[in-house]
N, C-alpha and C positions, 0 to 999 in steps of 0.2 A: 370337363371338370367333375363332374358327377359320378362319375366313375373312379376318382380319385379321392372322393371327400376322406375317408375311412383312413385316408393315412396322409393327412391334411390334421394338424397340430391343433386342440382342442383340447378344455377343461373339462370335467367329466362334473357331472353333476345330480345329486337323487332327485329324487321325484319332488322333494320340497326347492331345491334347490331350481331347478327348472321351471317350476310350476311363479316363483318368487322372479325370478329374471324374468321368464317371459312375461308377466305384467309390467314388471318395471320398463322396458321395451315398448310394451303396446301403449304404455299412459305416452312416451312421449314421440307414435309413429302416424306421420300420416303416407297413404299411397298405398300400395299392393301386399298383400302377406301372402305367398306362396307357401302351398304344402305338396311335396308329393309322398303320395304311399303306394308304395309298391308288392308289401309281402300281401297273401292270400290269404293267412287268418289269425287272428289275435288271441286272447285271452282279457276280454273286459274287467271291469274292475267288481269288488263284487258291490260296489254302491248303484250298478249300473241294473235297473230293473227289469226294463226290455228283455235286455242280454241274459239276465238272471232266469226270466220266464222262458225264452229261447232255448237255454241248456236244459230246462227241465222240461223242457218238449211243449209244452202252452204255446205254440206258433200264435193264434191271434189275440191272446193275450200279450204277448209280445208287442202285435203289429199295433194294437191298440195302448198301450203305453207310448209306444213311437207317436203315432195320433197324437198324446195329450199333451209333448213340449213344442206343440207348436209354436205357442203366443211366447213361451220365453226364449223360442229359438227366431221368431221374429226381431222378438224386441235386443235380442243379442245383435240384428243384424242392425237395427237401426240406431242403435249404441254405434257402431262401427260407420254408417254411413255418418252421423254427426258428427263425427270425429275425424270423417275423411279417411277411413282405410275400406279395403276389400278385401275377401277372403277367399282366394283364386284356388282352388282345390280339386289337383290332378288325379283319379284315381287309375291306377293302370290294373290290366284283369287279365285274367287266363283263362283258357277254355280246356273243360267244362270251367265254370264258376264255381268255385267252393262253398258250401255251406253256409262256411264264415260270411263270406265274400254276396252271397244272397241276403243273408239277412242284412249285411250291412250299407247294402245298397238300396232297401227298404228306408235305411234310418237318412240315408245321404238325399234319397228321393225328397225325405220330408226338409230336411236343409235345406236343400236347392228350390222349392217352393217356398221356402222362408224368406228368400232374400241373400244369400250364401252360394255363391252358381258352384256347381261342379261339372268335371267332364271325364270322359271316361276313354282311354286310350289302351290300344287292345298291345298284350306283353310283345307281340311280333314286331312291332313299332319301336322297340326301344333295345332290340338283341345285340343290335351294334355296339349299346355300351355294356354290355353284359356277357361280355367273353369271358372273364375270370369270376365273374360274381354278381347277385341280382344289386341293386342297385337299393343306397341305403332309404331310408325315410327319413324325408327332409320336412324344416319350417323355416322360411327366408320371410326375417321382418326385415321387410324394405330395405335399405342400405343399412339398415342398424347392426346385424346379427346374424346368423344361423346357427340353426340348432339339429343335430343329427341327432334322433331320436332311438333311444336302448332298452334293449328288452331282453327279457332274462330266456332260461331254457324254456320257456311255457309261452313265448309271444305275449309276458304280459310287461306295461309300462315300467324299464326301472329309472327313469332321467334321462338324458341329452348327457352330447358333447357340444360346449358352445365355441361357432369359430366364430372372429373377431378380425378376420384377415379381409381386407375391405376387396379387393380384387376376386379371393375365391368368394366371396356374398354377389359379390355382381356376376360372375360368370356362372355361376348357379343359379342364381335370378333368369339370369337369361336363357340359359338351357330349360330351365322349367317354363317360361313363357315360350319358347319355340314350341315344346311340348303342350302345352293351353293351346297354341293357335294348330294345332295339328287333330285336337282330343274332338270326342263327337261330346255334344251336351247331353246331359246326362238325362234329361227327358226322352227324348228320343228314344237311346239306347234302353232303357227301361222298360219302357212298351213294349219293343222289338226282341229285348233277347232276357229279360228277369220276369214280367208281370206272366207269359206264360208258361214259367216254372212249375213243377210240384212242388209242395211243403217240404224242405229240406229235414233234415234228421240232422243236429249238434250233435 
C-alpha cells in the first residue's frame, strides 16, 4: 500500500489547511499516530532557530538550542500520554547520512528522550517498495486519517494530501508498524553510527 499512496485519491491541502485538520484529528484521537519520513533533507521553516543557526554554520549553537525544547517537548509528550495517543516515528536513512539527516537526528535524539520513541530503519530495508519511486512521507492518526505530507522544489513544508479511505489508513497503519517492529531504536543507532560524526557543513 505504501507504495501506492501518491495515486490513492486525496484532497490537497496548504500549510494552514493541514496544520487546522491535523488538530481537529488529534483533539478527538486516542491510540497510535504513525509518521514515516523517508527523504534525506529538508528545508526548515525559517521560525525554526536550531535549523537557522545550523545553515549559518553555528553547529553548537545549533545543538544548544535543540538542548533548550526539552521541557516543552516533554510536556508535548505528556499532553499526548493523557490523552492516550503515541507518537511512533519511523525514520529511514541512507548511507553516508546527509547533513540534513545529521543534524536532524540530533533534534530526534532529543524527542526520543522526551517521551516520543523513534527508530531508525536503514533505506536497504525498504528497496522492495521502491522500485518506481522513494516512498512518500506519511502521518497516520489512528484509524481517523492520513496525511501525505508535500513539499515544494526546496524540500520545504507546502500541506498534505488528506486520505479518508478507511482501508488504505489501515493497511498503511500496518505497513508502517511492520516497519516500527523491524527499525533499530534510535538510541542505540545514535551512538553507533551519528555521535562519532564530524561537524557537518549545511
Amino acid at each position: 500500500m505504501l507504495d501506492r499512496i501518491r495515486d490513492t485519491p486525496g484532497v490537497v491541502l496548504d500549510n494552514r489547511g493541514y496544520d487546522a485538520q491535523w488538530d481537529e484529528a488529534e483533539e478527538r484521537l486516542t491510540g497510535v499516530i504513525w509518521k514515516l519520513e523517508r527523504a534525506q533533507s529538508f528545508t526548515e521553516s525559517a521560525g525554526n532557530l536550531a535549523w537557522q543557526a545550523f545553515v549559518a554554520g553555528d553547529w553548537q549553537r545549533s545543538l544548544a538550542v535543540l538542548d533548550g525544547a526539552r521541557s516543552a517537548r516533554r510536556a508535548a509528550a505528556a499532553r499526548y500520554a493523557r490523552q492516550g495517543i503515541e507518537l511512533r516515528r519511523v525514520r529511514i536513512v541512507e548511507q553516508p547520512v546527509s547533513a540534513y539527516l545529521q543534524w536532524e537526528l540530533h533534534s530526534l535524539k532529543i524527542t526520543d528522550e522526551c517521551g516520543r520513541p523513534v527508530r531508525v530503519l536503514d533505506a536497504s530495508q525498504v528497496k522492495d517498495l521502491e522500485r518506481d519511486q522513494q516512498l512518500p512521507e506519511l502521518v497516520v492518526l489512528g484509524h481517523l486519517v492520513l496525511f501525505e505530507v508535500c513539499y515544494d522544489e526546496n524540500w520545504a513544508g507546502c500541506g498534505a494530501r488528506r486520505i479518508d479511505d478507511p482501508e488504505v489508513i489501515r493497511q498503511a497503519a500496518g505497513e508502517i508498524a511492520q516497519m516500527w517492529a523491524k527499525a533499530e531504536p534510535l538510541a542505540g543507532y545514535f551512538a553507533r553510527e551519528i555521535a562519532p560524526l564530524p561537524i557537518p557543513s549545511a
